[in-house]
N, C-alpha and C positions, 0 to 999 in steps of 0.2 A: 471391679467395683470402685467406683470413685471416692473419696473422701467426704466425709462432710465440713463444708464451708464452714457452718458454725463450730466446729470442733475445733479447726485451722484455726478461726482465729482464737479462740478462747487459749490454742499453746502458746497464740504469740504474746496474748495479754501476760500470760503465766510464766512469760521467759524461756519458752522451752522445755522445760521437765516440769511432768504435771503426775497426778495422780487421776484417778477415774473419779473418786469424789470433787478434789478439784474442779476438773472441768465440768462435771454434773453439779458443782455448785456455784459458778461465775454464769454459767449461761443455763440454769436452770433444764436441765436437758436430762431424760430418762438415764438412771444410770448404769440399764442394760444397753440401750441406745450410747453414753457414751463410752463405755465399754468397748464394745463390738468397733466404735467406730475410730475410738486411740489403735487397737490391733491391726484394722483395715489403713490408717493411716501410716504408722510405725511401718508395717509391712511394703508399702509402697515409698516410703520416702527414705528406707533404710534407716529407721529408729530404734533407741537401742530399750532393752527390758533390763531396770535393774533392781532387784529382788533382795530385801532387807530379811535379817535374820526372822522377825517375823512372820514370815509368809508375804508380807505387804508388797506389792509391785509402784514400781514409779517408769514413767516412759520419757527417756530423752530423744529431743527432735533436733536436728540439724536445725540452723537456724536461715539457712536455704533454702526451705524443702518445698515453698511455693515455687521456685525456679526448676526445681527439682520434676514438681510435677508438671509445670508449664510444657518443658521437655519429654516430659515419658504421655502428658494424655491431647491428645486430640483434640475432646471434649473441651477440657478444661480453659485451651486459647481459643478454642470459636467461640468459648462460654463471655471469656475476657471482651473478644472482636464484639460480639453480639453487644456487650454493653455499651461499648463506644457508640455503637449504632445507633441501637434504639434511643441514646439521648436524642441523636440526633433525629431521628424521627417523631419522635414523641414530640419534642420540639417545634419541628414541622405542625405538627398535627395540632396542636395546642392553639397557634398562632394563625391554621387556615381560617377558623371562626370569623375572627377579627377581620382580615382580609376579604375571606367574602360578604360581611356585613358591608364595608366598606365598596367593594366591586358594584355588590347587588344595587345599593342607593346611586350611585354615578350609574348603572348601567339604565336605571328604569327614569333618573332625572332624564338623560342622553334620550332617552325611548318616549317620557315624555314629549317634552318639548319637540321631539323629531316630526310625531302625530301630529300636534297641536301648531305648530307651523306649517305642515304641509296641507292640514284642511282649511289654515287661514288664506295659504299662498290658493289653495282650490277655490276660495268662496272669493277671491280676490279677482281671480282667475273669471269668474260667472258674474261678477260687478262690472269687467272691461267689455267683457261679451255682450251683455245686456247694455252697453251706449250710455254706461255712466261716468263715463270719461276719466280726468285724473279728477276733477272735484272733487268726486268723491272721498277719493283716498287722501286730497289734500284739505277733507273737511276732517277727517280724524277718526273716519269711522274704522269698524273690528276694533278687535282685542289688544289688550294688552299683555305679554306672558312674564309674569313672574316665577323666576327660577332662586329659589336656596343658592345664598353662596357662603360656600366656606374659603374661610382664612386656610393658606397654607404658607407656613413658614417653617425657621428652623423647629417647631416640633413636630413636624416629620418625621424628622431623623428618630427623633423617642417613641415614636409611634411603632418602629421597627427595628429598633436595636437590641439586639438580642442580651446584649452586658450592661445593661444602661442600669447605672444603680447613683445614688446621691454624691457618690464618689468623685463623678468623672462626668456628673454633669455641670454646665457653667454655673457658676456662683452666683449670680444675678438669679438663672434661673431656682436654683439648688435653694436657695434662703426662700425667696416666696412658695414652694411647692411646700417645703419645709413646714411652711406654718400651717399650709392646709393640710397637715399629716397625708404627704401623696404617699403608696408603697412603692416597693423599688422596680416593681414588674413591667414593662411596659403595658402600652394599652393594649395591643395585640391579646401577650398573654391575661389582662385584666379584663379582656373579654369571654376567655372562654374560661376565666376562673367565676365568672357573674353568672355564667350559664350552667357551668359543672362543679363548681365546688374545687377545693381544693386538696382531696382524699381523705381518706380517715384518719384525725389525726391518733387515732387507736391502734392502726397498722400493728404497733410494738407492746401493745398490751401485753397480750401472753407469754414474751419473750420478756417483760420488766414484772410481770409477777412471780414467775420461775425463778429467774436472777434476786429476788426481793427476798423470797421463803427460802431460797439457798441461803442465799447471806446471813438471815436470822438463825436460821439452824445450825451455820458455823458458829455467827455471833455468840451464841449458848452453847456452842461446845458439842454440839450432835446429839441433845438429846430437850426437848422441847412441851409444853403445854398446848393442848388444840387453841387453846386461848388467843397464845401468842403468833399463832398464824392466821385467826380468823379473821383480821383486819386485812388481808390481803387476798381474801378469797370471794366470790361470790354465791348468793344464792345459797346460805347456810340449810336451807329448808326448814322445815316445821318445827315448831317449840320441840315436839318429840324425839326430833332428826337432831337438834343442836345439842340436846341432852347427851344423847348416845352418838354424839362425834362421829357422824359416818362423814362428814364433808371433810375427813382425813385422810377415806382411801387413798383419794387422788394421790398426792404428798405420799403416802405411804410407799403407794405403786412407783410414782416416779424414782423416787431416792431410796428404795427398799428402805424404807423404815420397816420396824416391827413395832408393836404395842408394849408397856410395860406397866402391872397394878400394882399401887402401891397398898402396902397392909389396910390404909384405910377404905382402899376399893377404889381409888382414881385411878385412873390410864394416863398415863404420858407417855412419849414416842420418841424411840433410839433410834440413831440414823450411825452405824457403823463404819461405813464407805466416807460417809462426809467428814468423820474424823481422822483420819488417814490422810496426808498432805506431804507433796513433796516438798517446801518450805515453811516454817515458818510465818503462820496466820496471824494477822492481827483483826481487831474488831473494824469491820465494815460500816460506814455511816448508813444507814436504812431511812427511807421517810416513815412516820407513823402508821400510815396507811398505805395500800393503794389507792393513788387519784389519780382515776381517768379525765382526758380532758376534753373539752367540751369541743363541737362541734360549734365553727364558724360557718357565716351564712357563706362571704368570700376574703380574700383575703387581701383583694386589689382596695383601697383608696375608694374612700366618700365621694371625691372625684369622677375616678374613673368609673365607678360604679354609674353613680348620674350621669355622667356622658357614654354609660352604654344601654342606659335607658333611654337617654333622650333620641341617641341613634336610632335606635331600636322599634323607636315609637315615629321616628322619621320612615322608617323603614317601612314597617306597617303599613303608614298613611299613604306611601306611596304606591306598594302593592294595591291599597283598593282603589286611586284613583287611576292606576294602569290598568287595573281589571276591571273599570267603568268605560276605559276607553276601546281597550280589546275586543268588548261584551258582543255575541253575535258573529264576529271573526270579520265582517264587512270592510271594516280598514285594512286589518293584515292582507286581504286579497286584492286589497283595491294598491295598497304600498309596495308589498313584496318585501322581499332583502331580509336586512335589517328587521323589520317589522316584526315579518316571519317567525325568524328565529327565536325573539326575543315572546312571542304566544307562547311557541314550545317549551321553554321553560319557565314559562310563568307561573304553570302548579309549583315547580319547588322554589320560587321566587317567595311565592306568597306562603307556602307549607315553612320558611324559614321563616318570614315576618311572624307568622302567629307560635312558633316553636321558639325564637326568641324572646318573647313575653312570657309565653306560658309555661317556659320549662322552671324559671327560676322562680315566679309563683309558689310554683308547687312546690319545687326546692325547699324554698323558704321555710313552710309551713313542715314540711320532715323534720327539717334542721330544727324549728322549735320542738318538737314532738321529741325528738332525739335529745336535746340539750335537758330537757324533764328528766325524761330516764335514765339519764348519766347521772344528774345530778342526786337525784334518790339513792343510786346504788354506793355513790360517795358517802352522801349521809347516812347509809347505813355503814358500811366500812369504817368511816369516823367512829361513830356510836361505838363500833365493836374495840378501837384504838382505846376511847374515853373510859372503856370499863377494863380494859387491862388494865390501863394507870391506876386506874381507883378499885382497883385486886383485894375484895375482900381475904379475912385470913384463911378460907379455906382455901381461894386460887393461889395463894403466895405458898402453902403450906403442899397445894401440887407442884411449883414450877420447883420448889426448895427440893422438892421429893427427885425431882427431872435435871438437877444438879448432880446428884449423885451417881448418873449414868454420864455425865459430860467429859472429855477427855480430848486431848490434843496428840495423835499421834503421827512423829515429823521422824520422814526417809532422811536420813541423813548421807553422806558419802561413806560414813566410818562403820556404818551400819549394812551396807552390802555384804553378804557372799555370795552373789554371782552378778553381772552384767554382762549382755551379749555384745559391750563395745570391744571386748577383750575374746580372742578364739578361744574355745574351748580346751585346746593343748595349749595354751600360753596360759590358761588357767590354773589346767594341774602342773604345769612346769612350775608357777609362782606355788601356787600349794603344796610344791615337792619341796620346794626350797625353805620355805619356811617349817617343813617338818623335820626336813636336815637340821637346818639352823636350832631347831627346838633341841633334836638329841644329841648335838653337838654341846650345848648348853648345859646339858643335864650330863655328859659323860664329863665335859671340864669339871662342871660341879663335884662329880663322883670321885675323879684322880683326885682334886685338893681334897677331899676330906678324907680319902686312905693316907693321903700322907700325912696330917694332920695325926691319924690314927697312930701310925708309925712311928711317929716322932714322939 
């Protein structure tokens, strides 16, 4: 069985020697969960158990022991290979958008113009035919073809550089992007963050609300008012539900808390494991509340964003005047090649023009609908922060009651009788020794005071 990642890091946050409350209260993690998974780990990385006169365990970890396991699992370095990778693909993947928006416009300009001169060279062709000599053509008659042109210079290179940040771009260019607050991403990737978004920035919710309601539970000592954690919780439930604190299971279940009434009939909540610490705790800074953070539409530059609309809408416009020229297949078979090809994938030419417009539309419209109901569950979590502070005297007269169960209890070195860093016959050898040394003490004792007697 492998380790768990988050446990790993949590011993390395902790120094090395942790307790199960410990780690079930820095990374907010089940504390049968981390339990089972200090054991699973200890066990595989050869860590040692050392067991204070209280019954209390504390686990010391090598402070190697990811090299440790890098060597014993398989897993664990394709786990390591595979992330190298995937930067690098995802990477890839991020930046094809950009690239084929780019390809697609040059491909259908190219496809353009290719048409449209070859039917002018054709009708040009059927003017010499029909006896209308060069006059004609040196009277100015057909078309004229106007072709888009783009500027290409040194922003090229930022168009496709993967490291490109304000840093390490020219100074000249670096001050004026500057003021038009550019981001640091290139265009590339500021193309398929206009299209996609740029992830949830909640990913880490439920790993900072666990970490948040651990911390306040040490903060107090291990032993708590439902009050004081319901700024951090969601969806308290009905007037009925908040009364009778069932939105505590949860909490309860994860850090085995148990419930406690005080003579006047309130509940407060002891957390036993969370008191127990292999060093010396001090108070953890906490925000008031949980606040989740809102959802951005993208995260690329005012900028960039307008020049992947305007791309965009380049794009589009030229999909329908390629698919007015294609219309019927008459050209394609009359051109061949080239022509050809470019019919064939004209469905995903134009399925991309219209999925470039319309995906971030829609986008958009989530992303507000999303920023609302972020924002509500904020202002309720507030509200619930603003009436802790303002604790009438019966909630002060519960957390005062929830004092009384709080307690700090720290493994110390001088507090061990057993650790498996030491063999078990090197154990009772030092236990022999100091039992010798003890009636050794007690028999010197016993000779001076017979002769004391004597004399």
């Amino acid at each position: 069985m492998a380790p768990n990642p988050t446990i790993m890091k949590a011993v390395e946050q902790l120094d090395y020697r942790v307790t199960v409350g410990d780690v079930a209260a820095q990374v907010g993690l089940n504390i049968h969960q981390a339990e089972q998974g200090l054991l699973v780990l200890a066990s595989e990385v050869g860590g040692h158990l050392q067991v204070a006169e209280s019954g209390d365990i504390a686990y010391l970890f090598p402070k190697n022991f990811r090299a440790i396991l890098r060597n014993k699992f398989l897993k664990l370095r394709l786990q390591a290979w595979w992330v190298h990778i995937w930067g690098v693909l995802f990477y890839l993947i991020r930046i094809s958008f950009g690239i084929f928006l780019v390809l697609s416009i040059v491909l259908m300009i190219v496809a353009i113009a290719f048409i449209v001169l070859s039917l002018k060279a054709g009708s040009d062709n059927d003017s010499d035919g029909g006896g209308s000599g060069g006059s004609s053509r040196s009277g100015g008659g057909g078309g004229i073809v106007f072709l888009p042109r783009f500027w290409i210079g040194p922003d090229l290179f930022w168009w496709f550089n993967p490291s490109y940040s304000h840093s390490n771009y020219p100074s000249r260019r670096r001050n004026s992007r500057s003021d038009r607050g550019d981001s640091e991403m290139n265009f590339l990737e500021a193309v398929f963050s206009f299209l996609f978004g740029d992830g949830n920035p909640n990913s880490d919710l439920e790993e900072r609300r666990w970490k948040t309601i651990g911390a306040v539970i040490r903060n107090s000592g291990g032993a708590v008012a439902a009050q004081q954690i319901a700024p951090y919780l969601d969806d308290l439930g009905e007037s009925y539900q908040r009364e009778s604190e069932d939105y505590m299971l949860p909490v309860l279940i994860r850090f085995d808390g148990r419930p406690e009434v005080s003579p006047s009939g309130d509940i407060v909540y002891h957390f036993p494991k969370l008191q127990t610490t292999a060093g010396q705790k001090y108070q953890q800074p906490v925000p008031a509340y949980l606040r989740a953070k809102l959802w951005q539409f993208s995260q690329a530059s005012s900028n960039q964003i307008m020049l992947a609309i305007g791309l965009g809408s380049v794009n589009f416009v030229l999909a329908l005047v390629l698919g007015s020229l294609l219309q019927g297949g008459e050209i394609a078979a009359q051109l061949g090649g080239f022509v050809v090809f470019v019919e064939l994938i004209y469905p995903l030419l134009l399925l991309y023009g219209v999925g470039f417009l319309t995906i971030p539309l829609l986008r958009y419209f989530w992303v507000q609908r999303k920023k609302n109901q972020i924002e509500a569950q904020n202002q309720i979590r507030q509200e619930n922060a603003i009436a802790l502070n303002q604790a009438d005297e019966a909630l002060q007269n519960k957390i005062a009651y929830a004092q009384q169960f709080a307690d700090q209890n720290v493994i110390r070195e001088d507090d061990l009788v057993y650790s498996s860093e030491k063999d078990l016959l090197d154990q009772d050898i030092e236990r022999k020794d100091q039992i010798d040394a003890e009636w050794e003490k007690r028999l010197e004792l016993g000779s001076t005071q017979n002769l004391d007697i004597n004399n």
